[in-house]
C-alpha positions in Angstrom: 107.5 113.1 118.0 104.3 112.1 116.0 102.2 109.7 117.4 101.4 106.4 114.7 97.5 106.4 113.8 97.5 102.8 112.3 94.1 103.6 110.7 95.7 106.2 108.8 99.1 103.6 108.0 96.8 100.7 107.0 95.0 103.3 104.8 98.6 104.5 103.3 99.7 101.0 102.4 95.9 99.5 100.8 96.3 102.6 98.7 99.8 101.8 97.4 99.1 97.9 97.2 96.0 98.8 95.4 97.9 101.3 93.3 100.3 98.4 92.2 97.6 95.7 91.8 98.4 93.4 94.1 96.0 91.2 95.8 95.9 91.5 100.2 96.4 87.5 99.3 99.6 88.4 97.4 101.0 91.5 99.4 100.5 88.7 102.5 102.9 86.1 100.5 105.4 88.6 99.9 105.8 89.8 103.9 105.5 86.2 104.6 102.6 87.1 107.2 99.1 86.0 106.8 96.4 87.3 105.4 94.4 88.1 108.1 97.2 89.7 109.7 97.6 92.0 106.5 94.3 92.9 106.6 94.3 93.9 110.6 97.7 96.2 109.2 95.0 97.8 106.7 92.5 98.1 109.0 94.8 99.7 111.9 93.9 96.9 114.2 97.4 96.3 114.3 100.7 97.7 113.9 104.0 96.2 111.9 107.2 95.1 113.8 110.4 97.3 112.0 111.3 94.0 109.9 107.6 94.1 108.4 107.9 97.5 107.8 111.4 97.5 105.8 109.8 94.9 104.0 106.8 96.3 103.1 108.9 99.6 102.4 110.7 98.0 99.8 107.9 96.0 98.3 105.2 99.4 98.1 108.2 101.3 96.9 107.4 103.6 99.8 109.7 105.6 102.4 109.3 104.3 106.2 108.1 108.2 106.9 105.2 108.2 104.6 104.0 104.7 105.5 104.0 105.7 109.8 103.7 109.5 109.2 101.9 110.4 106.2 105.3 112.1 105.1 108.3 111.7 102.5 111.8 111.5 104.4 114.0 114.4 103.6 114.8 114.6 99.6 112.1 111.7 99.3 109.1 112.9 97.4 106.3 109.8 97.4 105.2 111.8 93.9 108.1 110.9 92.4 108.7 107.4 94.0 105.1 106.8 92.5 105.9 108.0 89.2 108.9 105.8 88.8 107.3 103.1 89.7 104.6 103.5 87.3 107.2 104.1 84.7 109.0 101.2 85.7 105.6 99.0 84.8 105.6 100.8 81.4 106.8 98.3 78.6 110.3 99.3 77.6 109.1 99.6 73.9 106.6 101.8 75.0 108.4 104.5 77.1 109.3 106.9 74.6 105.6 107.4 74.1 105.7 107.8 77.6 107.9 110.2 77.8 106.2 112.0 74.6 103.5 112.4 77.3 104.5 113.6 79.9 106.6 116.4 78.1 103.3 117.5 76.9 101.8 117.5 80.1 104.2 119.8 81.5 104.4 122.0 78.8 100.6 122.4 79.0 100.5 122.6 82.7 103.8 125.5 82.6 101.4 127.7 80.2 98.4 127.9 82.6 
């Protein structure tokens, strides 16, 4: 079994709150915790009961294994659970452009 570095879990979940824009303030409301507790999460002062983990799972858009381990669950990739939820932020009258991109990123990238 791995053993949980919360230093290294607090870093995994700033990152993705970070990533999504939310405010510690506002990541806090969501769990229904308080602030200072989220910050000791960040920190690794302190580790998440499995309700505030589901919870923050759904909310980061992250699987339970990368948030304790550092790892995607089997079929899981955290790439592609990141890139969805970026395109999920895109404007729906702006994804085809989107899309536009991305195509020409990996047709650039399948050249090299």
């Amino acid at each position: 079994m791995n053993n949980l570095d919360y230093k290294e879990i607090g870093m995994r979940i700033r990152a993705q709150r970070e990533l999504l824009g939310y405010t510690r303030e506002q990541l806090a409301e969501k769990l229904d915790v308080s602030t200072k507790f989220c910050s000791d999460i960040e920190l690794g002062v302190k580790g998440v009961s499995i309700q505030t983990l589901a919870k923050l799972s759904d909310l980061l858009n992250l699987p339970t294994d990368y948030i304790l381990f550092g790892e995607s669950g089997a079929g899981n990739s955290v790439e592609l659970n990141m890139l969805e939820l970026l395109c999920r932020k895109c404007p729906e009258k702006s994804r085809k452009e989107l899309l536009t991109i991305v195509n020409v990123f990996i047709t650039a990238v399948s050249e090299d």
